[in-house]
C-alpha positions as CSV (number, residue, x, y, z in Angstrom):
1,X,-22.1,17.3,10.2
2,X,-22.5,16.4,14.2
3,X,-20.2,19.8,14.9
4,X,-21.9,22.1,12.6
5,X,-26.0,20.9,12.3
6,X,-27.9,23.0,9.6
7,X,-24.7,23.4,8.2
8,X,-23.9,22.7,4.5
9,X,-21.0,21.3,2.8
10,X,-19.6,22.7,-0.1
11,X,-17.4,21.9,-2.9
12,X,-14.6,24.3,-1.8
13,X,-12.3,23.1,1.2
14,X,-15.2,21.5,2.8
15,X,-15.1,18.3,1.1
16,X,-11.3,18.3,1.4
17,X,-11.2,19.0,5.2
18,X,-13.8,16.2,5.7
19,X,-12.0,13.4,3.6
20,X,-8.4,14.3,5.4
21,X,-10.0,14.0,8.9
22,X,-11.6,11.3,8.3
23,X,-8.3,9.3,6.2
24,X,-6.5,10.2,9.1
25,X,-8.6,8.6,11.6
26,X,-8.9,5.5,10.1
27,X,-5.8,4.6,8.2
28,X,-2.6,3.3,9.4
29,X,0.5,1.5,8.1
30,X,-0.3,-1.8,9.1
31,X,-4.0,-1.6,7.4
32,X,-2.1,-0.7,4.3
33,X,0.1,-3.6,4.6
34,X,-2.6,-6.3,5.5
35,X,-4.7,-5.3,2.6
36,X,-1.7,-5.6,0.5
37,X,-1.1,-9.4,1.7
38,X,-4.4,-10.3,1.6
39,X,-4.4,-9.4,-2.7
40,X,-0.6,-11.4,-2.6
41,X,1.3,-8.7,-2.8
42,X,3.9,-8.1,-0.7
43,X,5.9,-5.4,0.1
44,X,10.1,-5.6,-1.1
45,X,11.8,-7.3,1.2
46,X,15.7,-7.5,1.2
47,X,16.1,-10.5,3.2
48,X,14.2,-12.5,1.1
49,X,17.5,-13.6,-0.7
50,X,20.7,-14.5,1.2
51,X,23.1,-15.9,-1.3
52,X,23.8,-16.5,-4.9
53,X,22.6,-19.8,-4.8
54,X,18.6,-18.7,-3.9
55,X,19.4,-17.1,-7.8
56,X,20.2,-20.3,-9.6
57,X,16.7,-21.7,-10.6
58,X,16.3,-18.1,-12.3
59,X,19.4,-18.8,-14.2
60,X,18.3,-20.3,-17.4
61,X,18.0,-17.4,-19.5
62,X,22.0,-17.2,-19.0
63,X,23.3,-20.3,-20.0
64,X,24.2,-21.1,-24.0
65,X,22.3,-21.4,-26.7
66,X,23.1,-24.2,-29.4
């Protein structure tokens, strides 16, 4: 609106030209990230495990049934 005064918007490309620049300018990885770990959820992370053992508590469900 500051570039083109008197100008209107319309439903067309304006709108989608607008939200783009204005995504772009504000978004970034590490904002996505941050928000994620503030709600508790955390992206995958492959180190989180390093041996067989870290999977023994979850092993319950395997053992047998009498």
């Amino acid at each position: 609106m500051l570039g083109n005064p008197g100008k209107r918007v319309t439903k067309n490309n304006d709108i989608v030209e607008l939200f783009a620049a204005a995504y772009q300018a504000t978004t970034s990885l590490e904002k996505a990230q941050s928000g994620l770990r503030k709600t508790g959820i955390f992206l995958y992370n492959d180190d989180v495990f390093f041996s067989d053992e870290d999977f023994l508590r979850y092993a319950v469900t395997e053992r047998e049934q009498h």
